[in-house]
C-alpha atoms as a printed R data frame, in Angstrom:
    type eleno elety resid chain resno       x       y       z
1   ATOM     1    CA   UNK     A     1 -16.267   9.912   2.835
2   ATOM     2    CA   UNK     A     2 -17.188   6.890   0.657
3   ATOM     3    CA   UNK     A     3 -13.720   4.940  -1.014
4   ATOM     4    CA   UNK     A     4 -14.430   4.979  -5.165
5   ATOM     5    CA   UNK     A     5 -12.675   2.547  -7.732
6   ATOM     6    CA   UNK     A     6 -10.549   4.298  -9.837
7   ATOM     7    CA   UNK     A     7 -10.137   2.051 -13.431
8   ATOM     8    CA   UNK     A     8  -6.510   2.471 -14.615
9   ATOM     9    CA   UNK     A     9  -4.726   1.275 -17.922
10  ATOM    10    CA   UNK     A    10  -3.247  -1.989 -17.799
11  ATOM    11    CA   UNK     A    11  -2.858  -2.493 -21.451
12  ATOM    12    CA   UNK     A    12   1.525  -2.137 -20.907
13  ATOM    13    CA   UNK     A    13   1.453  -4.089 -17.298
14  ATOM    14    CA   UNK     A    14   1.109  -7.626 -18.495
15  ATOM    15    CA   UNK     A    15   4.372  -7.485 -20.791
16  ATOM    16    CA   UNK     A    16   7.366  -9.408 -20.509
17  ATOM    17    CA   UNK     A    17   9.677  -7.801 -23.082
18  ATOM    18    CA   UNK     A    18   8.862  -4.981 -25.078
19  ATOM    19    CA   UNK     A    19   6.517  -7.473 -27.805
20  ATOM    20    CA   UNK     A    20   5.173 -10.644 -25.643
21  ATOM    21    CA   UNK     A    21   2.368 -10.496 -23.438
22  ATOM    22    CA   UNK     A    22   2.750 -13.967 -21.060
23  ATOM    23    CA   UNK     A    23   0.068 -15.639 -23.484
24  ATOM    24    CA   UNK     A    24   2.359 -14.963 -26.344
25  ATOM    25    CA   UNK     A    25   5.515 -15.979 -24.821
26  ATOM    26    CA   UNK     A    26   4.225 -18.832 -23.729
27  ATOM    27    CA   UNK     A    27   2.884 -19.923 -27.581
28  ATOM    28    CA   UNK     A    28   6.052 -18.761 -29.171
29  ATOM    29    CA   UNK     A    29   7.915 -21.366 -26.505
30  ATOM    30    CA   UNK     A    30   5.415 -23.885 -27.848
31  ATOM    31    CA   UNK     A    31   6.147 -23.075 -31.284
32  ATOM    32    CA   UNK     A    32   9.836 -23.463 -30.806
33  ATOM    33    CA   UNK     A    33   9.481 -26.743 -28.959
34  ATOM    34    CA   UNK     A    34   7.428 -28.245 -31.743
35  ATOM    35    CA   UNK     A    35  10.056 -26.862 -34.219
36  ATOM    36    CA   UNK     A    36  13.241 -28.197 -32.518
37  ATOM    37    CA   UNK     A    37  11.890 -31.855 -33.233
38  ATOM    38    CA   UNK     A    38  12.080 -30.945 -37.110
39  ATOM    39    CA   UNK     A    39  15.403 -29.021 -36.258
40  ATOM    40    CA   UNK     A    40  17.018 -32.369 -35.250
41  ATOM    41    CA   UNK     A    41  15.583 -34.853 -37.592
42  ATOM    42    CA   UNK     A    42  16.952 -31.994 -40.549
43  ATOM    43    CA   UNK     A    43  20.354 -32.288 -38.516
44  ATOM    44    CA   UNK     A    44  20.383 -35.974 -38.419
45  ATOM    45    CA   UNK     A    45  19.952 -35.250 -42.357
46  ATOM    46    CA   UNK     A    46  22.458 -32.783 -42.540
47  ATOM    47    CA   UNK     A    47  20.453 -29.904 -43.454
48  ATOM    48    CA   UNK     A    48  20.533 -27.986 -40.384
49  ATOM    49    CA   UNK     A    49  19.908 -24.465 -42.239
50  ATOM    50    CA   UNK     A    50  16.401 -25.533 -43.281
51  ATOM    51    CA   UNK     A    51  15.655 -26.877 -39.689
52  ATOM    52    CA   UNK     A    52  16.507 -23.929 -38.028
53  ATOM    53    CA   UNK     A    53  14.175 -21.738 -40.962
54  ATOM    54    CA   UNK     A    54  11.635 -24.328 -40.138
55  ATOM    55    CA   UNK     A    55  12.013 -23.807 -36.120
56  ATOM    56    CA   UNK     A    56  11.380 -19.948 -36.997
57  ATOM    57    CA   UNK     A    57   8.293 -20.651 -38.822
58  ATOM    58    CA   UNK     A    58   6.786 -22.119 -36.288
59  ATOM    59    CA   UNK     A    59   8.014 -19.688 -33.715
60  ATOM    60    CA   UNK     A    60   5.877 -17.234 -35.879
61  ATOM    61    CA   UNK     A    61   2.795 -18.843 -36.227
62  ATOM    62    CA   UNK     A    62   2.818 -19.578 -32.158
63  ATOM    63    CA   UNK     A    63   3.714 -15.920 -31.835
64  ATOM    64    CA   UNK     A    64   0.935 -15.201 -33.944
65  ATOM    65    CA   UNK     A    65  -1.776 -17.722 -32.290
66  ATOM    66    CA   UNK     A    66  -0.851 -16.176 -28.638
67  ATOM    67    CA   UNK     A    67  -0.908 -12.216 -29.721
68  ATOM    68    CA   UNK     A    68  -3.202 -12.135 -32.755
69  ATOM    69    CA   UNK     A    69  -6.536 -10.603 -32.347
70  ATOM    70    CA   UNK     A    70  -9.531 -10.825 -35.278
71  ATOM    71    CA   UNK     A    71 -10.464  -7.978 -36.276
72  ATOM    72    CA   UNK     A    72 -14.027  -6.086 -36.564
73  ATOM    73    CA   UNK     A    73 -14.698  -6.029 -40.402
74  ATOM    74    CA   UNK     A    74 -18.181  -4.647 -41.089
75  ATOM    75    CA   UNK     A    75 -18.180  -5.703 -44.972
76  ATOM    76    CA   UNK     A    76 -17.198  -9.518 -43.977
77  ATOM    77    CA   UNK     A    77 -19.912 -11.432 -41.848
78  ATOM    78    CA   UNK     A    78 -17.581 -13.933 -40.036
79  ATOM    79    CA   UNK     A    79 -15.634 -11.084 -38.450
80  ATOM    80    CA   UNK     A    80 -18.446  -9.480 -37.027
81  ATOM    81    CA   UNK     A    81 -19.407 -12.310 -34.662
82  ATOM    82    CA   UNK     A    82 -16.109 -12.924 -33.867
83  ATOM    83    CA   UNK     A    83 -14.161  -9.403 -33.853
84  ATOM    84    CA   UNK     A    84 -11.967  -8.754 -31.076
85  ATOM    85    CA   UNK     A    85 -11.018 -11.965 -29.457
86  ATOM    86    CA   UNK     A    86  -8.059 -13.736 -29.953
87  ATOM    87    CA   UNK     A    87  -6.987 -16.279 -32.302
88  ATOM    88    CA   UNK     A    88  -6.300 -18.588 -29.374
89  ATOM    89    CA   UNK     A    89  -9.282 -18.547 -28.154
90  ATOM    90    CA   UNK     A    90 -11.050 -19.397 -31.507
91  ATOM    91    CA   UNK     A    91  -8.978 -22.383 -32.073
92  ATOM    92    CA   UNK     A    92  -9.967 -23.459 -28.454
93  ATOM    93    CA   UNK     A    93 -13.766 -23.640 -29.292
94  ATOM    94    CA   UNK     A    94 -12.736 -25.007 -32.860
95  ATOM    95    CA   UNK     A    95 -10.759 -27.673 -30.986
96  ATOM    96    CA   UNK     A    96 -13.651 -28.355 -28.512
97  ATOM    97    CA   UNK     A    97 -16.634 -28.169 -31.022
98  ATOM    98    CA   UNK     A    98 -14.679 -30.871 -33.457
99  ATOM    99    CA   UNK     A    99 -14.309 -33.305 -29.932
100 ATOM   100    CA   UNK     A   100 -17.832 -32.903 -29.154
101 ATOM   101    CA   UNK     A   101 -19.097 -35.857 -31.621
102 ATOM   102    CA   UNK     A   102 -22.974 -34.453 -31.450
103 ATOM   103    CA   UNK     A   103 -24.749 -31.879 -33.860
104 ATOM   104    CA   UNK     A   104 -27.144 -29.382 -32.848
105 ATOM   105    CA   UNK     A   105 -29.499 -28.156 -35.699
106 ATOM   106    CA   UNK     A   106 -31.588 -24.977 -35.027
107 ATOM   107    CA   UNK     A   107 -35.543 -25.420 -37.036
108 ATOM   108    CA   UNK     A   108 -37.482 -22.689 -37.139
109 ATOM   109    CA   UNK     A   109 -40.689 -23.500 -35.998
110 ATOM   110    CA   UNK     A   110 -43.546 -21.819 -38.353
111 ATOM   111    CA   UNK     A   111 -47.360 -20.916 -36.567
């Protein structure tokens, strides 16, 4: 008797509380950090209200970079190349296409 690979469903496995997946957690933490330095230059101010709503904000939009996924539109070009994979991962290429200085043009040669 031969041993055969069984695929299982890990789609609930990788969570850490009921809504973050480690990728997400870990953006949301980045989020936070980058909105605690406006939370203490608004307390140094005395508004401490709006640096806390501010600190929220971008706890959102990290949330949202780590767990957001495009999604497959067939009437809207751009989503078609890039349905399915995660924001983070565009903004990675983004990030490494605007470092990388050169341009590649495609010509189409005629015969």
């Amino acid at each position: 008797m031969g041993t055969y690979y069984i695929p299982r469903n890990l789609k609930g496995e990788t969570r850490i509380f009921y809504i973050f997946t480690v990728k997400s957690l870990i953006s949301t933490v980045c989020g936070i950090l980058f909105g605690l330095i406006f939370l203490l230059i608004f307390n140094i101010i005395g508004l401490k209200m709006v640096g806390i709503i501010i600190t929220a904000v971008f706890a959102l939009i990290g949330y949202g970079i780590g767990a957001f996924k495009i999604p497959t539109i067939s009437g809207i070009q751009v989503t078609k190349k890039i349905g399915g994979e995660p924001l983070s991962e565009i903004i990675a290429r983004w990030i490494k296409f605007k470092k990388n200085k050169k341009m590649y043009v495609y010509t189409k040669e005629e015969k």
